[in-house]
C-alpha positions in Angstrom: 23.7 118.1 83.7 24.6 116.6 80.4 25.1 113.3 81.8 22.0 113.4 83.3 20.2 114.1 79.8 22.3 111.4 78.3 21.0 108.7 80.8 17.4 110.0 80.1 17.8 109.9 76.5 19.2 106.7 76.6 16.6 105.2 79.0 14.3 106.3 76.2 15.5 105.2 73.0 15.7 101.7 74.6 11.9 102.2 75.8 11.0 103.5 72.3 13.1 100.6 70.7 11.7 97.7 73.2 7.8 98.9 73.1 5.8 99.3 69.7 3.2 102.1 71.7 6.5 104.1 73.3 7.8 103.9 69.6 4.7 105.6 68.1 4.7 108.4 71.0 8.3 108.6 70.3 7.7 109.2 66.5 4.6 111.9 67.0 6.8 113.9 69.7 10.1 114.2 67.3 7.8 115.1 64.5 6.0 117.9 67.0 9.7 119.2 67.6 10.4 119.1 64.5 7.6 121.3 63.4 8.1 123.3 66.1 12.4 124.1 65.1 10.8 124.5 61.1 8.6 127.7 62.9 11.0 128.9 65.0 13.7 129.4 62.7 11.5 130.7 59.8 11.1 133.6 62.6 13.3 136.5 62.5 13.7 136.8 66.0 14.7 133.4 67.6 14.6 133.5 71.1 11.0 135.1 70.9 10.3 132.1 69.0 11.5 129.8 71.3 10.4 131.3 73.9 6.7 130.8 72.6 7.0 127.3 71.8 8.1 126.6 75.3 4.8 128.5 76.8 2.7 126.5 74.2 4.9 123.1 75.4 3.9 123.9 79.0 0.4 124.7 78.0 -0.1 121.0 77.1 
């Protein structure tokens, strides 16, 4: 399974790095998951946290 993320992580770094519009989607999701992990941990109870910003990720 790891692998597997790896590759896909690699794939897009090197779409993010080779593409000027991938780059800027690239940027505005790590700064979304980034805002999310800030929320989640300010919560006392984690998992419930996480658990919401998943249902809101699948939301979108």
């Amino acid at each position: 399974m790891s692998l597997l993320l790896r590759q896909i992580a690699r794939y897009v770094a090197q779409k993010a790095a080779s593409d000027p519009e991938a780059r800027e989607k690239a940027l505005k999701v790590a700064q979304g998951v980034v805002e999310e992990a800030k929320q989640i941990t300010k919560e006392d109870d984690w998992a419930y946290a996480a658990g919401k910003a998943f249902r809101r990720a699948m939301k979108k």
